[in-house]
C-alpha positions as CSV (number, residue, x, y, z in Angstrom):
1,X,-14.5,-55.8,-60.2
2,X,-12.7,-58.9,-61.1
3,X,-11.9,-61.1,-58.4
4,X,-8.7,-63.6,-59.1
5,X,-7.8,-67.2,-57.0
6,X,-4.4,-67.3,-56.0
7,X,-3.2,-70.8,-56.3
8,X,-0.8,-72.4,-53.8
9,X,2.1,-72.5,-53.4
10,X,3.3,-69.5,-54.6
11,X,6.5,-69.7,-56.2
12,X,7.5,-66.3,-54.8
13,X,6.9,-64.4,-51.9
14,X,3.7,-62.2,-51.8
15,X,4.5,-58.6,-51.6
16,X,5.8,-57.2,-48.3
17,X,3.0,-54.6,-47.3
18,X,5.9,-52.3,-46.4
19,X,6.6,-51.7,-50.3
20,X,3.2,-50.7,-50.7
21,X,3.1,-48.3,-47.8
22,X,6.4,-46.9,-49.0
23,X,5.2,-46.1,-52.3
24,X,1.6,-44.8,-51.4
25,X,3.7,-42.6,-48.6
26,X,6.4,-40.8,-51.2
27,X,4.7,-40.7,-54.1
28,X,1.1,-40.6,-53.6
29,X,1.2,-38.6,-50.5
30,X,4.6,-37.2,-51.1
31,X,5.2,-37.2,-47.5
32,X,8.7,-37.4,-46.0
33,X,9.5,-40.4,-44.0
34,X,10.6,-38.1,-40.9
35,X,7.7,-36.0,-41.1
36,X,5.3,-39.1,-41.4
37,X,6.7,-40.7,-38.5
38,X,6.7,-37.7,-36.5
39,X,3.2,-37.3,-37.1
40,X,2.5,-40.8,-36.6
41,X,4.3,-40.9,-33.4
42,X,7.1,-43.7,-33.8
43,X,11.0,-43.0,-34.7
44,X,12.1,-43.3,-37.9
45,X,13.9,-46.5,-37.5
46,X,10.7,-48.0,-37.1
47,X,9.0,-46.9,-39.6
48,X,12.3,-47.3,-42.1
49,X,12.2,-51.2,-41.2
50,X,8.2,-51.5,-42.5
51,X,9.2,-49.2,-45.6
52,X,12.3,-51.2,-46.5
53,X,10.4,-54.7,-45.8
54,X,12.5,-55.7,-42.8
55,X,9.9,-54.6,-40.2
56,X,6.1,-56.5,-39.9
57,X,3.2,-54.1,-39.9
58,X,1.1,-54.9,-36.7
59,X,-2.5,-53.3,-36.5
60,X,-1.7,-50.3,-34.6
61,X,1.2,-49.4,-37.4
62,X,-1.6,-49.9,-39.7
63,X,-4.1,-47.8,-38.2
64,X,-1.1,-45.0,-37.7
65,X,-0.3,-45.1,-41.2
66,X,-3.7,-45.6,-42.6
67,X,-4.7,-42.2,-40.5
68,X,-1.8,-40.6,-42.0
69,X,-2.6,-41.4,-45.3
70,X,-6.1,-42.2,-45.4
71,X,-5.3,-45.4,-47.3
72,X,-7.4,-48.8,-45.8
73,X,-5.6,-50.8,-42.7
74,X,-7.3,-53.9,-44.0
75,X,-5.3,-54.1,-47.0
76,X,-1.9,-54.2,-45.5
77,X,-2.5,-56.6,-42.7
78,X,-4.0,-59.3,-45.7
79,X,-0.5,-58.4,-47.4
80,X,1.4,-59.0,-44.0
81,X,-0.5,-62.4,-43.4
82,X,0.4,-63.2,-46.9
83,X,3.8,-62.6,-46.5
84,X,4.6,-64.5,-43.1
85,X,2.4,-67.1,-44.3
86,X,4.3,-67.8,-47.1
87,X,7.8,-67.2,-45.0
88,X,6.4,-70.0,-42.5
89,X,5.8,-72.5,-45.5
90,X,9.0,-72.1,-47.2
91,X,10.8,-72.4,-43.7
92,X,9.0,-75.4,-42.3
93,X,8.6,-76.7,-45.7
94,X,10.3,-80.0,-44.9
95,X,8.9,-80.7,-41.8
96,X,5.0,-79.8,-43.4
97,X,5.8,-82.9,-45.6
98,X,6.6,-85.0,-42.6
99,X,3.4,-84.9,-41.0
100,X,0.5,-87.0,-42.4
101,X,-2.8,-85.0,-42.1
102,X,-6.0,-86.0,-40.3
103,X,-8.8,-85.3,-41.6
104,X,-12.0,-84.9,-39.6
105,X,-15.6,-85.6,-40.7
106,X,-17.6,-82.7,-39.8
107,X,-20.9,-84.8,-40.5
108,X,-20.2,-87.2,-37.7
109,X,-18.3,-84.6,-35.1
């Protein structure tokens, strides 16, 4: 398998993990959303907000869905990381340039 670098910055946002789950849950699985959160034991609103890419998948929403679907919980809390990573950059963007770095030597510490 081919791995690829990702260079920073990104110019667009990575992937909301929500998109993925939403498309692995209706037309992989083919599972309706009520029935999956029924199943998965949270309300609909909920899981709605992760599908839609409003809501943040936290480990135990992983874990739920990943049981559900028998997809891999890894994967969508790297995609989540990604995505408020790059959110936090873009937000604090002007106040990251502001602050001069300090670099330590690791051979002397």
């Amino acid at each position: 398998m081919t791995e690829y670098q990702v260079k920073r910055p990104l110019q667009t946002a990575p992937v909301h993990p929500g998109e993925l789950m939403r498309e692995v849950l209706l037309e992989q699985v083919k599972v309706p959303v009520a029935k999956a959160a029924r199943a998965m034991g949270i309300t609909r609103p909920a899981l709605y907000a992760v599908l839609n890419g409003t809501g943040r998948v936290t480990a135990d929403m992983a874990l739920l869905f990943c049981k559900l679907t028998g997809a891999v919980p890894d994967l969508f809390l790297h995609m989540q990381d990604s995505h408020d990573l790059w959110r936090s950059q873009q937000k604090l963007r002007a106040r990251l340039a502001k602050i001069k770095s300090v670099r330590v030597d690791h051979a002397t510490a």
